[in-house]
N, C-alpha and C positions, 0 to 999 in steps of 0.2 A: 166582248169582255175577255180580258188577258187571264191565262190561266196561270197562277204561283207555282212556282217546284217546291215538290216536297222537302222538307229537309232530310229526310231518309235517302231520297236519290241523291243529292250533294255529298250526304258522307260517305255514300257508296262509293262513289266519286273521285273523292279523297281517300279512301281506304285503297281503292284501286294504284291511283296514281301514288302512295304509298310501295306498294309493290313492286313497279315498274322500275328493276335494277336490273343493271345487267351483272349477269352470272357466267360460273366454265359450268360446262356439263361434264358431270363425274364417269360419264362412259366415256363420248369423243375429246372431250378436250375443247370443245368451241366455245364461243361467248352466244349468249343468249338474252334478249330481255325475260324476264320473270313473267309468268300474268299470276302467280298467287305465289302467297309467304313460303310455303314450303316447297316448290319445286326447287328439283336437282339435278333434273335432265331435259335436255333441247325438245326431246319429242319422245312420242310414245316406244319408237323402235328402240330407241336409247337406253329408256328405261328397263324394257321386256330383254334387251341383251345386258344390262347390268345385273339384272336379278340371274339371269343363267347363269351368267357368268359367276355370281357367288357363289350360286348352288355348286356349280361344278368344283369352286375352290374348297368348298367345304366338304364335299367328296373326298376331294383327294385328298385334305388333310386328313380324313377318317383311315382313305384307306393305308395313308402311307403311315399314319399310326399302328394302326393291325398289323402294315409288314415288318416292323418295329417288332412290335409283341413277337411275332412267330421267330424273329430273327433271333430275339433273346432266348426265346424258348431255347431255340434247338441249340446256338450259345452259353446256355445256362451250366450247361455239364463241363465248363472247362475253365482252367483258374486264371490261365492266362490268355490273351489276344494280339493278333500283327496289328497293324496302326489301320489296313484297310478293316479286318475285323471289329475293333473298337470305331470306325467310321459307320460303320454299318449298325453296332449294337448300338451307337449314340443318334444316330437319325443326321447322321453330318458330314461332310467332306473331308476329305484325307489334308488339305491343307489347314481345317481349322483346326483338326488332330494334334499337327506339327505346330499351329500356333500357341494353341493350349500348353502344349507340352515346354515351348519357349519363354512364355511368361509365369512358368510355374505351377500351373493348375491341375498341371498331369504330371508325376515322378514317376517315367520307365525302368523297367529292368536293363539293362544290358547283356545283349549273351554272346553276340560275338560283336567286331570292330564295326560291322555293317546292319546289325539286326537286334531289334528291341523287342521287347514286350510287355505288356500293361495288363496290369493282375484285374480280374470282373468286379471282384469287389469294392476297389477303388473306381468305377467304372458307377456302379451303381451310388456309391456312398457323395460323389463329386461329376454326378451326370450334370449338372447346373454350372457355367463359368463362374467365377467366382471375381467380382468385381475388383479392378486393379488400384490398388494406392492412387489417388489421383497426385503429381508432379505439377512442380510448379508454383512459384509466389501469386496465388491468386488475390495478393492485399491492395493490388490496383490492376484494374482489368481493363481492355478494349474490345470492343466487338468486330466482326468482321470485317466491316465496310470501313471501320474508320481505321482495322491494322490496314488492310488493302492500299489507303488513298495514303498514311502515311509510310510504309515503307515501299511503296508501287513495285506490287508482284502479284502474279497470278493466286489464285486459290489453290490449286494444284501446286505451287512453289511452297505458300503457307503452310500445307498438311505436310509437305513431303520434309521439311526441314521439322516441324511438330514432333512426327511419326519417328525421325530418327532417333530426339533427344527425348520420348518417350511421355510427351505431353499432348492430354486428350485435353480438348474444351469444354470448358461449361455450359450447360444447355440451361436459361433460364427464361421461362416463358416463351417457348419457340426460335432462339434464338441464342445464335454460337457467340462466347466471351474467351478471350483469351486473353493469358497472364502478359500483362507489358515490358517490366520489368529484363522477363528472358527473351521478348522478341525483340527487346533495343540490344540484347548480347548477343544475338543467334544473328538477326539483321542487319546487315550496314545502314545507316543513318541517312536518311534523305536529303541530295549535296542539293545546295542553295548553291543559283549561277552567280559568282562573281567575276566580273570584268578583269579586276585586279589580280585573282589567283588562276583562275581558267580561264585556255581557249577553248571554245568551240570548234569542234570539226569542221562543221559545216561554213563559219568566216573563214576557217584556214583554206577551206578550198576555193573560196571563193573570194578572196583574196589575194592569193599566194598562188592559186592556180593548181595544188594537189588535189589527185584523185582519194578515194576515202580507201581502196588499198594499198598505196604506200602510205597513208598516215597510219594505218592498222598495221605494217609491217614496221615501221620507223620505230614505234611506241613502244611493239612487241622485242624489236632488237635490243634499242637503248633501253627498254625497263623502264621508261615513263611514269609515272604512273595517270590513272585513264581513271574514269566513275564516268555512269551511264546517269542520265536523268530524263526519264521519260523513254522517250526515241533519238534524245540527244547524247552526242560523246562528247565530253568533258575533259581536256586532257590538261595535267597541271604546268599554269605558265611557268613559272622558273625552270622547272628540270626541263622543259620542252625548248627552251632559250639555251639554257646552259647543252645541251645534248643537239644544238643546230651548228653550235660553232666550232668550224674547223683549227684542226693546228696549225695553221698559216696563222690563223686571227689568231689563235689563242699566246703562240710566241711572239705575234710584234706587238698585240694591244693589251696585256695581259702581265704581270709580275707575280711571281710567286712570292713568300715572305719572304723569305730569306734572302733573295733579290733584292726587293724593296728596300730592308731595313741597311743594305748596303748602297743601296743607288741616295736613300735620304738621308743615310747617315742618322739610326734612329734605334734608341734599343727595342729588346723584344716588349717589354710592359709597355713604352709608352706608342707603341705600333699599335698592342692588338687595345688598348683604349681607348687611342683617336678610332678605331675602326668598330667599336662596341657604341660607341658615344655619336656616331653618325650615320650608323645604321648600314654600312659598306654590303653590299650583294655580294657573295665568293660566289666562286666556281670551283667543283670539287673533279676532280681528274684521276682516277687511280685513287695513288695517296697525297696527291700533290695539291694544295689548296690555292685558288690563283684568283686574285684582284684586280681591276679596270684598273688600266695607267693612268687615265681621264680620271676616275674619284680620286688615286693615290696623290695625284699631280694638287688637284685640288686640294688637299689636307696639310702636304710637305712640302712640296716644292718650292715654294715661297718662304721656310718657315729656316731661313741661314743659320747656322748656327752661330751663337754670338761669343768671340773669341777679342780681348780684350788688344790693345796695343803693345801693350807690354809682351805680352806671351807672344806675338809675332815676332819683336823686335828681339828676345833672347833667348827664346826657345824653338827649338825645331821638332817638326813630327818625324816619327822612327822611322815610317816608311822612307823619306827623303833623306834620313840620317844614312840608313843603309845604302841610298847609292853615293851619296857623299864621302862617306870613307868607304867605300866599297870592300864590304862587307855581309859575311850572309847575318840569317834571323839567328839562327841558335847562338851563333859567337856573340852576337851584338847583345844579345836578351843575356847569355852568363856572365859576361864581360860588366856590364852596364849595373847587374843585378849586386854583384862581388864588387865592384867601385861602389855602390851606393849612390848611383848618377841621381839626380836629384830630376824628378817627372812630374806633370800635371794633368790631369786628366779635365779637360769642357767638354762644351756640349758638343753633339754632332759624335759624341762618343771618341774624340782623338784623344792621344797620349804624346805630349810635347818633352823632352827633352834639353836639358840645358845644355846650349852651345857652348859654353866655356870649360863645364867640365869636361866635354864630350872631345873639345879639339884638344882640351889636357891627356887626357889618357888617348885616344885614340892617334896621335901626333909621337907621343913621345914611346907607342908602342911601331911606330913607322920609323921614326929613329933611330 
């Protein structure tokens, strides 16, 4: 005959196997499985040196209190103290002395250039730090892991830029919150790779054949500018383009404006609006601004200026007037100006001249 299990041993059963987590033990630090709800330590040594271990901590907080007491005592007789003395009467170190004293919570005397001192009474009256204004738009906050992954910096980078600008974290329910607002001001913004605005270090050298200290020397010379992403360097394509090409290339394939607007024969407004209107890449040199021959060719080059028959057939431009009667600029411009020679101005920006006046006056002053 088969024997039934109680139900009492199944729930034990389950109550057990309830239990069966693993846990740190509060002395060494290891994992453990549980065998009941309340254990906290791996084994019995564990336990028997935690409990010492309190006792002793709680010793010596006793005793370092008492030396406190005695310290004040025999301190008690005097109004004022050095910064190691108020370390001492306060139960604290000489640096959190000089912190205190930093963010206000301690106002010393001064007595000479190098030497302070802090009256006992303020001493006893502001023995407690005095909690700081908390800093900072906490009306949209992030917590740690998610500033970490969106501005990718160390923890240590986080406090240390914090701790400058004088902003502590919010602690709510075990866990650190910080203001957003100031860590997208205090932060640079996490660069998204694009193909189109960034190269890569790492294609340049492996394409191009550069080692990663002349692209770090090249960058640092010309002033590049560079963004890190991750363990990537990011260096921006245009200035990295424009800052590759030499003045050999830059004077035969390259026109300045004021070049340009004489090579196509083109005023200054309708230059820089064909070049606004088709979106032209400069190159910036000094102070000299310099556009591809190749787009300018493509915009002007083809675009003749349209100058009717007529104005061929009876007018002549100054430049050719001048070597025709051979003559300089100034005589010809007062000369011309004082005749009232009669001028046309088309496209391409010329100034036409009539030849009949021109051979009247300029003829019968050869005469």
């Amino acid at each position: 005959m088969a024997l039934r299990k109680s139900p009492m041993r199944s729930l034990v059963k389950v109550v057990k196997s309830m239990y069966k987590n693993t846990r740190i033990c509060k002395c060494c630090g290891r994992s453990f499985t549980a065998k009941y709800g309340r254990q906290v330590h791996c084994s019995n040594s564990c336990s028997k040196q935690y409990r010492q271990r309190s006792k002793r901590l709680k010793l010596d907080a006793k005793k370092s209190a008492s030396e406190i007491e005695s310290i004040r005592e025999t301190l008690d007789g005097r109004y004022y103290l050095s910064i190691t003395q108020a370390a001492l009467y306060l139960g604290v170190s000489r640096p959190t002395v000089y912190r205190r004293i930093k963010n206000g919570e301690i106002t010393p005397l001064r007595v000479s250039s190098r030497t302070v001192r802090i009256s006992v009474d303020q001493l006893k009256t502001e023995s407690k730090p005095k909690p700081l204004s908390p800093k900072g738009d906490f009306s949209c906050m992030i917590s740690k892991q998610e500033a970490l992954a969106r501005y990718e910096v160390s923890v240590q980078w986080l406090y240390r830029i914090l701790d400058a600008e004088g902003i502590k974290p919010m602690v709510i329910k075990g866990k650190a919150y910080f203001p957003k607002n100031d860590l997208d001001r205090l932060l640079p913004p996490k660069v998204v790779y694009n193909p189109n605005e960034w190269y890569d270090a790492y294609d340049l050298m492996r394409s191009e054949g550069f080692t990663r200290k002349y692209i770090s020397d090249f960058i640092r010379r010309k002033e590049v500018p560079c963004r890190r992403s991750g363990r990537s360097l990011l260096i921006a394509r245009k200035e990295w383009d424009n800052a590759r090409i030499s003045r050999g290339t830059l004077s035969s394939s390259y026109l300045t404006v004021e070049s340009a607007r004489k090579r196509y024969h083109i005023g200054q407004k309708t230059f820089y609006d064909a070049v606004r209107e088709n979106k032209l890449q400069c190159i910036r040199q000094n102070r000299c601004v310099y556009y591809s021959i190749q787009d300018l060719n493509r915009l002007f080059k083809n675009k003749k200026p349209k100058i009717p028959p007529e104005i061929r057939r009876n007018y002549i431009r100054g430049c050719h007037a001048l070597k025709k009667y051979h003559i300089g600029q100034k005589r010809f411009s007062e000369m011309t100006k004082a005749a009232g020679v009669t001028k046309v101005r088309t496209d391409g920006n010329f100034v036409w001249y009539k030849k009949s006046e021109l051979d009247t006056l300029f003829f019968m002053i050869n005469a």
